[in-house]
N, C-alpha and C positions, 0 to 999 in steps of 0.2 A: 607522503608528500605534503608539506604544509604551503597550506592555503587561506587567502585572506576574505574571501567569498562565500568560495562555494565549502558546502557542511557533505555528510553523508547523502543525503537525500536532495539536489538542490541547493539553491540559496533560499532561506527561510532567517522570519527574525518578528520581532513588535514592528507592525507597518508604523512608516515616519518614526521608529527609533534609529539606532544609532546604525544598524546593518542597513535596513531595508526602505529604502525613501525612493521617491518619482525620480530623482536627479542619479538615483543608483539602476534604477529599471529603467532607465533612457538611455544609459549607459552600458547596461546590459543586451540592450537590445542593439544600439550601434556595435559592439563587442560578436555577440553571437552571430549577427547578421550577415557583419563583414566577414565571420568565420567561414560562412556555411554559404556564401555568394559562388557560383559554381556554373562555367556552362554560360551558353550566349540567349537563354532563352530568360522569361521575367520571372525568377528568380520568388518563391514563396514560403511565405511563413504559417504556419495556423495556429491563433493563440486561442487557448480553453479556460475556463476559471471555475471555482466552486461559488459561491453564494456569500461570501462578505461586504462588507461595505467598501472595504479597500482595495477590491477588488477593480472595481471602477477605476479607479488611480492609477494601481501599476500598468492596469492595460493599455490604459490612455498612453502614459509614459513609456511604456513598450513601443504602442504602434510608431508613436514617432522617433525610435530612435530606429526602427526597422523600415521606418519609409525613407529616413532619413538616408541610408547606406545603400537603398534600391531594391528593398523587399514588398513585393506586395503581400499585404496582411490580409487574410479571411478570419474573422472572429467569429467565432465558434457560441459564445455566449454561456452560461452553466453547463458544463460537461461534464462529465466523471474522467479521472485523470485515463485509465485506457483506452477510451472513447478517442483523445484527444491522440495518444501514440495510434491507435488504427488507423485516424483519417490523415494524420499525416504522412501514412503508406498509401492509403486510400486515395486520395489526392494527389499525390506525388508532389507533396509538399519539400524545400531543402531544411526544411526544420520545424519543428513541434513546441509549443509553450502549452506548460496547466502553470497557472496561478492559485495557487493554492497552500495552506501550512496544515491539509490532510485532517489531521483529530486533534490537532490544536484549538486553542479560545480562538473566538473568533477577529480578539485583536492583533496576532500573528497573523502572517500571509507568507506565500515564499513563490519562487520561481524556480518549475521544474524544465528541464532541456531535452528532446528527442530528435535523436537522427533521423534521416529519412529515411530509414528503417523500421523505426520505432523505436528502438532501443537508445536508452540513456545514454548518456556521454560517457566515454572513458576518463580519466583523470587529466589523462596528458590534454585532450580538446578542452578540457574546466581550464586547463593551465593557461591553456593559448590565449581561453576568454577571457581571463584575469589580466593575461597580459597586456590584450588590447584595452583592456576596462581604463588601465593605470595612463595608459600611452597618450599621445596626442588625438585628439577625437575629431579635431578638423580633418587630419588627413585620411580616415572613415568616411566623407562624404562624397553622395552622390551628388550628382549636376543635372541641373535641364531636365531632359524626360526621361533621364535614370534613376531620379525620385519616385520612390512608391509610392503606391495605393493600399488604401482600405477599404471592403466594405464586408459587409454583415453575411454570414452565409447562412441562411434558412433551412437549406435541405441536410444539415449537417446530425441533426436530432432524425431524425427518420433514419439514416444511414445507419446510425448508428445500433439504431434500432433492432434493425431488419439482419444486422449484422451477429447483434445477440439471438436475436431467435434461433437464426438459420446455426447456432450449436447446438442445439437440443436433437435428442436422434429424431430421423425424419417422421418413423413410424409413434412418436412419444408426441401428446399433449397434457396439459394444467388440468382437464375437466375435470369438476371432482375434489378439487383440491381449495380448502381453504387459506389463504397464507396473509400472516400481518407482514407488511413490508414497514421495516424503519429507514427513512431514509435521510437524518442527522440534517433537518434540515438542508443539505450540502449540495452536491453538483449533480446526483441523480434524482433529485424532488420530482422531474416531469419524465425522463426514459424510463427511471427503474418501473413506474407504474404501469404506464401503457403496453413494455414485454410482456411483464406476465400476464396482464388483462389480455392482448390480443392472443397468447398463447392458452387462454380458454380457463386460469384463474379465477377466484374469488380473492379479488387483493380490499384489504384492509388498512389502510394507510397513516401511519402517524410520521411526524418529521418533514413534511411535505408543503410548510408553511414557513420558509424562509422569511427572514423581513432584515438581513444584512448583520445581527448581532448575535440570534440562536443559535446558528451553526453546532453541532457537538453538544448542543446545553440541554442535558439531561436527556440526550436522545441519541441513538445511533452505537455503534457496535462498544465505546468504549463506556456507555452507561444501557445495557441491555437490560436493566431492569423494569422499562418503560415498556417495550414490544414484549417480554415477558410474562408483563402484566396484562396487554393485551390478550394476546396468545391466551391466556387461562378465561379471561372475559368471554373472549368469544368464541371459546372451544374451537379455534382453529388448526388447522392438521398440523402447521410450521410456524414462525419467526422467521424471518431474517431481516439483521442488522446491517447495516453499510455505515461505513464512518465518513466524513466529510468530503473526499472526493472519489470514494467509490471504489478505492484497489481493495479494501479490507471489508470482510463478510463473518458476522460472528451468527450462526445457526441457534435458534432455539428450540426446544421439543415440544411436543402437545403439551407438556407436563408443566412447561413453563421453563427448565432447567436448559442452562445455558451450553452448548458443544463448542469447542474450541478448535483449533484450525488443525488438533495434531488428530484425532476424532475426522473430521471430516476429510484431511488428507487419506486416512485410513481408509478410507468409506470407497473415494474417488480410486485409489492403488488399487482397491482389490476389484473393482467395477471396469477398470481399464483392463486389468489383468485380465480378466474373463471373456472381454470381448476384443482380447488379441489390437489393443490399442498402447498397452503401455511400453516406453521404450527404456534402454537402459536397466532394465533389470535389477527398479527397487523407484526410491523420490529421493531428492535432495529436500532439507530443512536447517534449521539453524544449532546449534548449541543447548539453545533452549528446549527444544522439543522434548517430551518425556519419554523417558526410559521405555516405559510400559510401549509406544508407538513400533521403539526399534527393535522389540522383541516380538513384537506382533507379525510387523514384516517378514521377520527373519524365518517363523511359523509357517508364513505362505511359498518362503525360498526367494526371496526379496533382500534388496541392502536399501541400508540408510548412510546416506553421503550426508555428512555435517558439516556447516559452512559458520563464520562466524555472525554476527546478527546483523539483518539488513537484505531486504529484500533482489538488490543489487547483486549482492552477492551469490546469495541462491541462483539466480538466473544465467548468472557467469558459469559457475558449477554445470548446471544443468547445459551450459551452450555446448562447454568443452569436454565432458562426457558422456551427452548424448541421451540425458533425463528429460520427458516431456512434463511430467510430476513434481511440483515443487510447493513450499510455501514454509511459512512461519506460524507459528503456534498461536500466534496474536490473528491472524486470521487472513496475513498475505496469502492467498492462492494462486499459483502461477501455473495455468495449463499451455504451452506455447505448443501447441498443436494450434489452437485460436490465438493465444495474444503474447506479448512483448511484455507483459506486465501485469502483476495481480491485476484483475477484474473480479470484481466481489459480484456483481449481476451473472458472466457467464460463469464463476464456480456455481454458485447459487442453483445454476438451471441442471448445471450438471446431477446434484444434491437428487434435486426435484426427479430427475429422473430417473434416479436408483428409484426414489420413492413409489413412484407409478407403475414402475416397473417390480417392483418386487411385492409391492400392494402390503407393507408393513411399517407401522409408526415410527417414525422418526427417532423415538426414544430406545426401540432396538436397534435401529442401523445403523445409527450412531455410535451405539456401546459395541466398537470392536476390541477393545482391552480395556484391563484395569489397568489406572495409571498408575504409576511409582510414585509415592509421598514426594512433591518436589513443593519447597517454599522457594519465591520468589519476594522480595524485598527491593524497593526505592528507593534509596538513602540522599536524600539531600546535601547537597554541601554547599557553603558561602564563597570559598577563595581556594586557590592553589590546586595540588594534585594530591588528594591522599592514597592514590597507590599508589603511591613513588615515596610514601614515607614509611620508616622500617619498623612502625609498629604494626601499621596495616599488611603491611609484607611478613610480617613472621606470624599474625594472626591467621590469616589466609594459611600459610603453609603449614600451621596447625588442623587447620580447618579437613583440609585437605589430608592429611595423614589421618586424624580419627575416621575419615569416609573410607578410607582405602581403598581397596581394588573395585569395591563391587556399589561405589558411591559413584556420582558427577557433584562439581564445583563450579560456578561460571563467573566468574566479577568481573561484571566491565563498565566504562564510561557511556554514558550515554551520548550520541552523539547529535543530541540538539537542545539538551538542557542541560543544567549541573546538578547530575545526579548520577549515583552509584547504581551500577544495576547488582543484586547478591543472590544468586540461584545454589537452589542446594535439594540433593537428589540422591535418594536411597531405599530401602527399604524399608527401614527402620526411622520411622517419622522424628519420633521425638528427640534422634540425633540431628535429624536434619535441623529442625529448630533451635538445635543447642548450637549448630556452627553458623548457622546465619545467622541466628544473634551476636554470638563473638564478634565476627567477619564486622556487621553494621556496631555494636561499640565502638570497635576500633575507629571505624571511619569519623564517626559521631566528635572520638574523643581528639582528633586528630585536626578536624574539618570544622 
């Protein structure tokens, strides 16, 4: 379904470029507003943001186009994005906003949408908002005292709080345990600290110093070399990374070495497994995920349900065949036994608690397989579609033929920048690098 808005994840873009501007989040918010208006009672919205400076902006822009239609707005203030889907269940809010562009620079921003369930929009509800976006926007307004209201909601951080803890098993606390928290500057710099601390932690803190431009810069899950470094400074038991609004959690070991989400799904499958909590009988993950994961599983009598990439999707998977275990290699975690959406704090706690529980380093519980040689590759491009042109289409199908049976091949678009994604997965390393190379020529010579 094409769309003039909304992207895979939201509407995201350069705040005041050409997408994403206050006259387009004013617009958005009369759009979604008037969507989600429902019911004779005062009709609420809760909007959440991560730590940018543009952040200020689209909210402002927000609230008034959702007071303007008859929403009252409770603002939430830095939140991690599933904080933001809880309390708009929590609350019994008609709808959910994070402001946020997640592990983007900090001069992107975007606007994410939650049902009063939590759960993301379906395509066909993005459709309707586009619709109204385009349409006449006077006949959106409210009159008199069917104008809304704002104000600030204070108790929303503690909620949310108290909400992560109460995942952790009851008879399980932190004592004991050292852990560097990175928190990417982003939307968890003040919850993620205070869970583990009041769950009886040694929290170590870096990324915890927003000032509206850091965000992601040189800190948080997508650059782990900073908590890494940590971690080995201060001989701490753990790492964990969180990336700018908090759904993504990349683990580090004592050793410094970084675990990745298909590793830590690993960890949580067989932990669930054990204590008669896992459902569906295996995890859903993405494309990406390595070889080495979905033979591991299959070892414990487990399946792996593969979905194409985007944490969205997993979770769809997971609704319609009855998976509580989900996530992406990149370090989405989706337990919906707790949440509607990667939360990188409650994976994290889950982590912790194999840890105390089983009373061994991180660097074993972690290593539940060897992985499969898999390269993964960027490729940039300027203009057009180079997979739709027939040199890149018959490289690929070469690609794919040398891997044979007992290889994986992935190429896809990325769906928030122009970039090639090129995966390639086998046993045999040195092939994989001779076709993901091919694969990105192609693109290069094309693009």
């Amino acid at each position: 379904m094409a769309r003039k808005y909304f992207g895979t994840d939201g509407i995201r873009g350069l705040a005041n470029g050409d997408k994403l501007t206050p006259e387009l989040a004013m617009k958005i918010g009369m759009a979604a507003g008037k969507r989600f208006v429902r019911g004779e009672h005062r009709n609420r919205v809760v909007i959440g943001k991560d730590t940018r400076r543009s952040g200020y902006m689209i909210e402002t822009a927000l609230t008034a186009g959702f007071t303007a239609v008859g929403m009252d707005v409770y603002l939430l203030g830095p939140m991690p994005t599933p904080a933001v889907a809880m309390l708009t269940r929590s609350l019994r809010a008609d709808l959910g906003v994070m402001i946020s562009a997640s592990h983007n620079p900090y001069d992107d921003n975007g606007i994410k949408l939650f049902r009063p369930d939590g759960y993301k929009l379906s395509d066909e509800v993005e459709a309707d908002i586009e619709r109204l976006i385009d349409g006449d926007s006077r006949s959106l307004l409210a009159h008199g005292m069917q104008i809304g209201r704002a104000h600030r909601d204070e108790e929303a951080r503690t909620r949310y709080i108290e909400y992560a803890k109460r995942t952790l098993p009851r008879n399980i606390d932190l004592s004991g345990l050292r852990v560097v928290l990175d928190c990417a500057n982003g939307a968890a710099y003040k919850v993620a600290p205070i869970a583990l601390w009041e769950l009886g932690a040694e929290v170590i803190t870096i990324g915890v110093e927003p000032d509206g431009y850091n965000i992601n810069h040189k800190v948080g899950s997508t650059a782990p070399e900073a908590v890494s470094a940590k971690v080995r400074e201060m001989r701490a038991d753990i790492g964990i990374a969180l990336d700018g609004d908090a759904d993504r959690v990349i683990i580090i070991d004592e050793k410094g070495n970084v675990v990745d989400g298909d590793q830590f799904m690993a960890v949580i499958a067989e932990s669930w497994l054990q204590r008669e909590m896992l459902q569906g009988g295996g995890i859903v993950a993405t494309v990406m995920s390595n070889l080495g994961l979905e033979r591991y599983l299959s070892s414990l009598g487990l399946t792996l349900e593969r979905t194409q990439v985007g944490d969205r999707y997993v979770l769809e998977a997971m609704r319609a065949k009855g998976f509580n275990v989900g996530g992406e290699q990149s370090g989405h975690i989706i337990l919906s036994d707790f949440t509607t959406t990667g939360d990188g704090l409650v994976a994290a706690l889950q982590l912790l608690s194999v840890l105390k529980q089983q009373e061994r380093p991180v660097s074993e519980i972690c290593s539940r397989f060897a992985k499969v040689p898999q390269l993964l590759r960027s490729v940039k491009f300027k203009a057009g579609k180079p997979l739709e042109h027939k040199q890149v289409i018959a490289a690929i199908a070469d690609a794919q033929a040398m891997l044979g049976q007992g290889g994986r091949l992935v190429v896809r678009a990325s769906g928030t920048e122009p970039v090639i994604r090129v995966m390639g997965e086998a046993d045999d390393a040195a092939l994989v690098s001779t076709v993901v190379g091919q694969i990105e020529a192609a693109i290069l010579d094309v693009a």
